[in-house]
C-alpha positions as CSV (number, residue, x, y, z in Angstrom):
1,X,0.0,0.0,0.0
2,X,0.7,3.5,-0.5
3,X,0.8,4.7,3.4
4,X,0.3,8.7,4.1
5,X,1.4,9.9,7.6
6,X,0.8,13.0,8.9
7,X,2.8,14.4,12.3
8,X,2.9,17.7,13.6
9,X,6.4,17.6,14.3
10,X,9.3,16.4,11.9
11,X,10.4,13.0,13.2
12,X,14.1,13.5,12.6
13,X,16.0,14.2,14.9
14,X,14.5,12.2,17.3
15,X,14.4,13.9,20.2
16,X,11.6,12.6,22.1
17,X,9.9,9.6,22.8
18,X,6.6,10.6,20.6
19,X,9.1,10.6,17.0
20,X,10.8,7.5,18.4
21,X,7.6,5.8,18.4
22,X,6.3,7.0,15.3
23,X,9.6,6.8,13.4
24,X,9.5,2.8,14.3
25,X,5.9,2.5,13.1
26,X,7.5,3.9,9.8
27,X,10.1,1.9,9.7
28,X,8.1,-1.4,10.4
29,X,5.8,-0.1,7.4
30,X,8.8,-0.1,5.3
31,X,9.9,-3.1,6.3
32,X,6.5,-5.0,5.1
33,X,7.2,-3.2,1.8
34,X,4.6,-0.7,1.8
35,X,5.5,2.9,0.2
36,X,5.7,5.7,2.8
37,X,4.7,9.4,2.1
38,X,5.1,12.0,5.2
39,X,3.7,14.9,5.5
40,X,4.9,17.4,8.5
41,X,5.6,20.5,10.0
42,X,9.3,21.5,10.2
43,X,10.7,24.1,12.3
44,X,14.7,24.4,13.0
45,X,16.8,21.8,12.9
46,X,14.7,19.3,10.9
47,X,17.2,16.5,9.2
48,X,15.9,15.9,6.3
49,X,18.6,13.0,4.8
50,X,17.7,10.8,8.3
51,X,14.1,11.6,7.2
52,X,14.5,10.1,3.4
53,X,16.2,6.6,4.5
54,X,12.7,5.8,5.9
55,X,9.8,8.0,3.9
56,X,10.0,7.3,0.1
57,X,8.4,11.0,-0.5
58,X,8.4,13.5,1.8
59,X,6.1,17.1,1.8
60,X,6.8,19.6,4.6
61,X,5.7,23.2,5.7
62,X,6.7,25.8,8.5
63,X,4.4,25.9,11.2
64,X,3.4,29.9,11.8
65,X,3.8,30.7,15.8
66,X,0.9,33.2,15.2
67,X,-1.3,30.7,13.2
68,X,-0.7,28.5,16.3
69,X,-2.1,31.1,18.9
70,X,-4.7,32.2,16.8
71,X,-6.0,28.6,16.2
72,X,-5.5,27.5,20.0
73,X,-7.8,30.2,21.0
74,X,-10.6,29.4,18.7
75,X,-10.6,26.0,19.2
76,X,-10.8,26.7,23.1
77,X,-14.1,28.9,22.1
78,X,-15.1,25.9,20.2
79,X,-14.9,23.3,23.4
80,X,-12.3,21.6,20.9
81,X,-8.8,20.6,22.6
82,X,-6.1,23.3,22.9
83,X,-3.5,20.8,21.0
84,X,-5.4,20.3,17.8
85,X,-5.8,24.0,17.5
86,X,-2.4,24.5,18.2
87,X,-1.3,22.4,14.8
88,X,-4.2,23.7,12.9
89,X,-3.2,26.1,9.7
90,X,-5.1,26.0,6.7
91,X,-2.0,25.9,4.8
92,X,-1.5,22.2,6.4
93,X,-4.7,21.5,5.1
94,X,-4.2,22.3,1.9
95,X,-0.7,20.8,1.7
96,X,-2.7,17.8,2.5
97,X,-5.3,17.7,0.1
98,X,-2.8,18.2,-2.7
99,X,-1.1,15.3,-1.2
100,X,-4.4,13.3,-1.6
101,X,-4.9,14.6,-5.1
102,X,-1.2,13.7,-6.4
103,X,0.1,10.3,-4.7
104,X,-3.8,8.9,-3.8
105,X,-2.6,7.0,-0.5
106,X,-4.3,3.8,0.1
107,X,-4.1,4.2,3.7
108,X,-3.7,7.2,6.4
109,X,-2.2,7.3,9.9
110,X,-2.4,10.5,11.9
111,X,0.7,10.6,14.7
112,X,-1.4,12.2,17.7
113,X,-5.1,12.7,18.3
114,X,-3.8,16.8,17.2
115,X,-4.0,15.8,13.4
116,X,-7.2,14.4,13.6
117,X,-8.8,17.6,12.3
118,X,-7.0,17.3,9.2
119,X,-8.5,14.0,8.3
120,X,-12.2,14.9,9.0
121,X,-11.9,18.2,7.0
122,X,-10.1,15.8,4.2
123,X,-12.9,13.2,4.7
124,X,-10.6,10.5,4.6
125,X,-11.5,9.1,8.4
126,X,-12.9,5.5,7.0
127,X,-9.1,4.9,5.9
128,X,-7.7,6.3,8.5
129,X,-5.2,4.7,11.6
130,X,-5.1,7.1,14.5
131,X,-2.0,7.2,16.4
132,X,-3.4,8.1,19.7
133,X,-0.8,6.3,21.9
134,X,-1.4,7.2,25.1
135,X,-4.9,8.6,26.6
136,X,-4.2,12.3,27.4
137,X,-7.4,12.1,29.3
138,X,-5.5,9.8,32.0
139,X,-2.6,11.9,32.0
140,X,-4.3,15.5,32.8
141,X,-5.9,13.9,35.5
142,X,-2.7,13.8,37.4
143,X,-1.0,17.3,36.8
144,X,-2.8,18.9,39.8
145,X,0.4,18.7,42.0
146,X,2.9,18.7,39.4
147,X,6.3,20.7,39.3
148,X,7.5,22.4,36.7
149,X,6.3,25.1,34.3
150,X,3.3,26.7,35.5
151,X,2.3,27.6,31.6
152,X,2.3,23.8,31.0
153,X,0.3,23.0,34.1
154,X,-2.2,25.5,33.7
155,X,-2.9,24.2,30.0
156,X,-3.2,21.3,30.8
157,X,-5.1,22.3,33.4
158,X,-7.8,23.8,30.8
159,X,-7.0,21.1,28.1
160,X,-8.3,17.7,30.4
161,X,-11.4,19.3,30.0
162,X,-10.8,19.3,27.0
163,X,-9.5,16.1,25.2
164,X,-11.7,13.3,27.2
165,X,-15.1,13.9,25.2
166,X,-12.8,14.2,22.3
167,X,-11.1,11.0,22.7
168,X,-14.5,9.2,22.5
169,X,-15.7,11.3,19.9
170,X,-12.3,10.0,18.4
171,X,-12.5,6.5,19.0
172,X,-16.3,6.0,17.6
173,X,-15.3,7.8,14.5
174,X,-12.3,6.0,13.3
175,X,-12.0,1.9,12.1
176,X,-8.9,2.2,14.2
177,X,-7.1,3.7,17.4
178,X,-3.4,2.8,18.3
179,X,-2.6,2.5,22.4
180,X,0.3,1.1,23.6
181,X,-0.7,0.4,27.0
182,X,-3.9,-2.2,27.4
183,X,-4.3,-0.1,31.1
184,X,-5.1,2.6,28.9
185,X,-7.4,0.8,26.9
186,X,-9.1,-0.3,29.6
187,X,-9.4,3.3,31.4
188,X,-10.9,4.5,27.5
189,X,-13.1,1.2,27.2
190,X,-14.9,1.9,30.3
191,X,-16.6,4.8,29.1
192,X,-17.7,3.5,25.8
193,X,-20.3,0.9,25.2
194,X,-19.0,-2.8,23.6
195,X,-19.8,-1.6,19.9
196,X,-18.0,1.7,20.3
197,X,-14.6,0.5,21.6
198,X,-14.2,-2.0,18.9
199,X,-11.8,0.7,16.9
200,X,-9.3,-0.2,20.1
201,X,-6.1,-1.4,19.1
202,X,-3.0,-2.4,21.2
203,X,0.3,-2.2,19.7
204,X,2.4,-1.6,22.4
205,X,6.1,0.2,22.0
206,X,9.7,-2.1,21.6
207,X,13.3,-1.1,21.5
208,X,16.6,-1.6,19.7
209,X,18.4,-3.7,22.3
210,X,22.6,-3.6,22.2
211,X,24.1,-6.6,20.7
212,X,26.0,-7.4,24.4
213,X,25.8,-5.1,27.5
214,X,28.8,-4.1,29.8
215,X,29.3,-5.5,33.3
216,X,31.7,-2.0,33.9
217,X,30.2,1.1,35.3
218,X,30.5,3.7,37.3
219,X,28.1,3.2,40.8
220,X,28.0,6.8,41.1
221,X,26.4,7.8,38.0
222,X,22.8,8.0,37.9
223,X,20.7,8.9,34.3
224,X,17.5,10.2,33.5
225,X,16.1,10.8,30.3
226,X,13.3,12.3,28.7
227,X,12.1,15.0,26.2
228,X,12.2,17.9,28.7
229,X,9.2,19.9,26.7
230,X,7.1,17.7,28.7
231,X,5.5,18.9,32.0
232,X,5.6,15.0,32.6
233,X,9.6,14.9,32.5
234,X,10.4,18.5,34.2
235,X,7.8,17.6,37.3
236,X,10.0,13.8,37.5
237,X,13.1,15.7,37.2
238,X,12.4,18.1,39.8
239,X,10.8,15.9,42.2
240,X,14.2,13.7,42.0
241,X,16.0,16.9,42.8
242,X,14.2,18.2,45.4
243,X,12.9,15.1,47.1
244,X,14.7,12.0,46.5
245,X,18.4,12.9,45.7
246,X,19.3,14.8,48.7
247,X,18.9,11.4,50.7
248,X,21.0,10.2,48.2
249,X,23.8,12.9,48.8
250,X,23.8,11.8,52.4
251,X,25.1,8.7,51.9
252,X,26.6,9.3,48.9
253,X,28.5,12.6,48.5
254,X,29.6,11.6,44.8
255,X,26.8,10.8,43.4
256,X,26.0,12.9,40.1
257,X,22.6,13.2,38.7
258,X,22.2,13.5,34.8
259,X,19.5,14.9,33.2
260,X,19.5,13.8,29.2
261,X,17.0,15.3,27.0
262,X,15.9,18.2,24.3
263,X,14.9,21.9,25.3
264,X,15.2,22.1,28.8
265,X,13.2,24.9,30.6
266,X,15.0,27.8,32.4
267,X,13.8,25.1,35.9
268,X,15.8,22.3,34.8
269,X,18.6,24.2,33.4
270,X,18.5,26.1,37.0
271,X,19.3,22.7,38.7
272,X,22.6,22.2,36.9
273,X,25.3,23.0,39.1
274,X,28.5,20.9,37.4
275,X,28.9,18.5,40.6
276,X,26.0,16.7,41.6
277,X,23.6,17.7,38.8
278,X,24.5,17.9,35.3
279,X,21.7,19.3,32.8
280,X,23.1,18.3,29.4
281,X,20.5,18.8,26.8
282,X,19.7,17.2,23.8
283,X,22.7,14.2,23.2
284,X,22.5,12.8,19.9
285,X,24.1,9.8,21.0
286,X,22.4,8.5,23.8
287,X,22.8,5.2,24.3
288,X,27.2,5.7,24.2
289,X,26.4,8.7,27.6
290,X,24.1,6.2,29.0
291,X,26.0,2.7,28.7
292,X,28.1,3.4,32.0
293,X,25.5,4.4,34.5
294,X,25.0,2.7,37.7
295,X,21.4,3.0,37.1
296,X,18.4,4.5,35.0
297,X,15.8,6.6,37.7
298,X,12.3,7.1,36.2
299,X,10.4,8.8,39.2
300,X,7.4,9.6,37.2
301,X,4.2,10.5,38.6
302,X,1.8,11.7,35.7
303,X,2.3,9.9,32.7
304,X,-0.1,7.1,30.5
305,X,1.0,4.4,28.3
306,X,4.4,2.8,28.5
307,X,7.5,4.9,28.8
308,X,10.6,4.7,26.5
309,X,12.8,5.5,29.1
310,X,12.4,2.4,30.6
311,X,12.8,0.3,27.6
312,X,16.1,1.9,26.9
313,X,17.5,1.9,30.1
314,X,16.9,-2.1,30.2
315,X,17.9,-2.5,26.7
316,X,21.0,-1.7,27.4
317,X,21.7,-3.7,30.6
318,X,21.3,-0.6,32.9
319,X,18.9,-1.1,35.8
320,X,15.7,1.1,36.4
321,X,14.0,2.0,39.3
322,X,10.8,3.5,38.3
323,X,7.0,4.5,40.0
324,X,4.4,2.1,40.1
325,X,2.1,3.9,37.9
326,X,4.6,3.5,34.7
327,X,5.2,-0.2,36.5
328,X,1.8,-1.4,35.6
329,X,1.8,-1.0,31.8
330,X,4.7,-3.3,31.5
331,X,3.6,-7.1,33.1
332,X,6.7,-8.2,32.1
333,X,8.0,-6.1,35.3
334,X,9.4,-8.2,38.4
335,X,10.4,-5.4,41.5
336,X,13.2,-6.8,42.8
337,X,14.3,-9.1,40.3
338,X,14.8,-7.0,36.5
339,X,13.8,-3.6,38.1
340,X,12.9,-1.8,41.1
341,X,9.4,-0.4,41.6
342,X,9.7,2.3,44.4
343,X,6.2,4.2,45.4
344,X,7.7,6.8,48.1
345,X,10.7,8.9,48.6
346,X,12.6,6.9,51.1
347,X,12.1,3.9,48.9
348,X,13.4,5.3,46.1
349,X,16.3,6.5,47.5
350,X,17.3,3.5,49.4
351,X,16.5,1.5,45.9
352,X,19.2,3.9,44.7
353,X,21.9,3.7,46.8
354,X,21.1,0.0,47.0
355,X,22.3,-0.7,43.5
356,X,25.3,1.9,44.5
357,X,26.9,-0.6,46.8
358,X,26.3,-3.8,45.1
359,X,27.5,-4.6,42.2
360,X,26.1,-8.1,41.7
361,X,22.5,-7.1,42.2
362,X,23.3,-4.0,39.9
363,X,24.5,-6.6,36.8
364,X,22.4,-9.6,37.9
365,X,19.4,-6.9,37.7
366,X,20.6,-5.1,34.3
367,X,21.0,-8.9,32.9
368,X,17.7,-10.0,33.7
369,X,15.8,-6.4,32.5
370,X,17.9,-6.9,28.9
371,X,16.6,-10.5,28.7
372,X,13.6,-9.4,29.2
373,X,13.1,-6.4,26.9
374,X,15.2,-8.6,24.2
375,X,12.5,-11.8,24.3
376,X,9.3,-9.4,25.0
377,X,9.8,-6.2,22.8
378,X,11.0,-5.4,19.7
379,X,9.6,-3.4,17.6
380,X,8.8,-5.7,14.8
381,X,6.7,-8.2,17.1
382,X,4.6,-5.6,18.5
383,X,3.8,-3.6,15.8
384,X,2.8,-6.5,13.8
385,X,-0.6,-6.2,11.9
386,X,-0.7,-2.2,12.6
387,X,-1.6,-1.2,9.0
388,X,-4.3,-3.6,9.1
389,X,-8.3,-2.1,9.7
């Protein structure tokens, strides 16, 4: 088939777990020998040779700032989400239906429940796969306490109101809906009648797993990564910071605390202080900063669906301690054995330092989380049948 994706953010770099997961879908579409045309915003720092090993044609335009405030706010009139209105532009839309008219995909798949708009004004929902991933509805729920940007909590503050009666709307209009977590199925399901969840798909996120993982580390090194746009990944960070790391420090005077991901806000770059914190920004090659940490910390509290970070920590035979509410989408998950699951601050910490001191729980526990990811998830096996209505 002829396969049009639409994403409101060029996927190269990837810089985020959102264009990791998408970028595999593509690639697993490729692999099955379909023909891929994307269709995207680009803003700075789009890589457009990355981009052309995996789409076979490939239609871009900038995304106006203005257009995006001017859009947000009528859609927020309209009792529409925020999000969608933020990536609305008519000059999308017509990109789009001049995409239609010229290559005539076979089959559609809108990356986020934001580019749904697109499809319904192209009337091209029947053939349609929406990429929902996680349900935002969930999510918003838990951003009451969050730290972090107060812009970013106060949207999504307006926007849970927002995207739940949307979702739904979503979900009985379209043959398909991605999620990669069945919790979040469930939690969706619940609200629907039998007949209207039956668009409810799980194709749950993989990794690339290293071909052999090192036994050498250093104990006092201790990762975190994440797209730092997210009010998700700055209220983790933060709380690690603040709560959890000083009891760390106590015990452990040299322990240093790194915080890997893209665009950082003016909080987490304020936490950097060259010792014990280190704020490093966007690293393009990840898995090389990451392959010598003691451990892989994941202390998030408002998320849905399954994180990458923990997928990539265990895929490359680091250890991760991580919240029980990111714990429960993976079953696969043994506290104790290939993780730690820690659900309060002295936990956590003493989970930590744990791992510190002993270096045959730290390996045995980074073997047994690579075995795990390696037999369980890749890519290939869980996205198998996604282009399928």
């Amino acid at each position: 088939m002829k396969i049009c994706i639409l994403t409101p953010r060029f996927s190269f770099p990837e810089c985020g777990g959102d264009l990791l997961r998408i970028n595999n879908v593509a690639r697993h579409l490729k692999k099955q020998g379909h023909e891929l045309v994307l269709v995207s915003y680009t803003e700075g720092g789009a890589n457009m040779e990355q981009a052309k090993k995996v789409f076979d044609k490939i239609y871009t335009i900038k995304r106006s700032r203005w257009n995006s405030l001017f859009y947000s706010a009528l859609f927020l009139l309209r009792r529409l989400p925020i999000q969608c209105g933020y990536y609305y532009s008519k000059a999308y839309l017509k990109l789009f239906k001049e995409v239609i008219s010229k290559e005539t995909p076979d089959l559609y798949v809108a990356h986020l429940i934001r580019m749904t708009p697109f499809l319904e004004q192209a009337r091209v929902c029947n053939k349609s796969i929406v990429e929902m991933t996680d349900a935002l509805s969930k999510t918003y729920t838990l951003t009451g306490k969050a730290k972090g940007s107060q812009l970013k909590r106060f949207m999504y503050s307006l926007e849970k109101h927002l995207i739940g009666s949307y979702e739904l709307k979503v979900i009985r209009r379209y043959p398909k809906v991605v999620l990669v977590s069945a919790a979040d199925i469930d939690f969706l399901s619940a609200q629907l009648k039998p007949e209207e969840s039956k668009s409810l798909a799980l194709h749950t996120n993989g990794v690339n797993h290293a071909s052999e993982i090192s036994t050498t580390y250093d104990p006092n090194k201790i990762c975190f990564l994440g797209n730092m746009v997210s009010l998700q990944n700055q209220d983790a960070a933060l709380y690690f910071v603040k709560e959890i790391f000083p009891k760390i420090l106590e015990r452990k005077p040299d322990a240093r605390f790194y915080i890997l991901g893209n665009n950082p806000p003016k909080s987490i770059i304020n936490l950097h202080n060259g010792k014990n914190v280190i704020v490093t920004g966007f690293i393009s090659e990840m898995e090389q900063f990451i392959v010598d940490a003691c451990m892989m910390v994941a202390p998030i509290r408002i998320a849905a669906g399954i994180q990458n970070k923990v997928l990539i920590s265990m895929a490359n035979g680091i250890p991760a301690i991580l919240t029980p509410l990111i714990a429960v989408p993976i079953p696969q998950l043994v506290d104790g054995d290939n993780c730690f699951v820690a659900g309060d601050i002295p936990t956590f910490a003493n989970r930590c330092i744990q791992l510190m001191d002993d270096s045959t729980l730290r390996n045995s526990m980074g073997r047994k989380g690579y075995e795990m990811v390696k037999a369980d998830y890749s890519w290939d096996a869980q996205l198998n049948g996604y282009e399928i209505i």
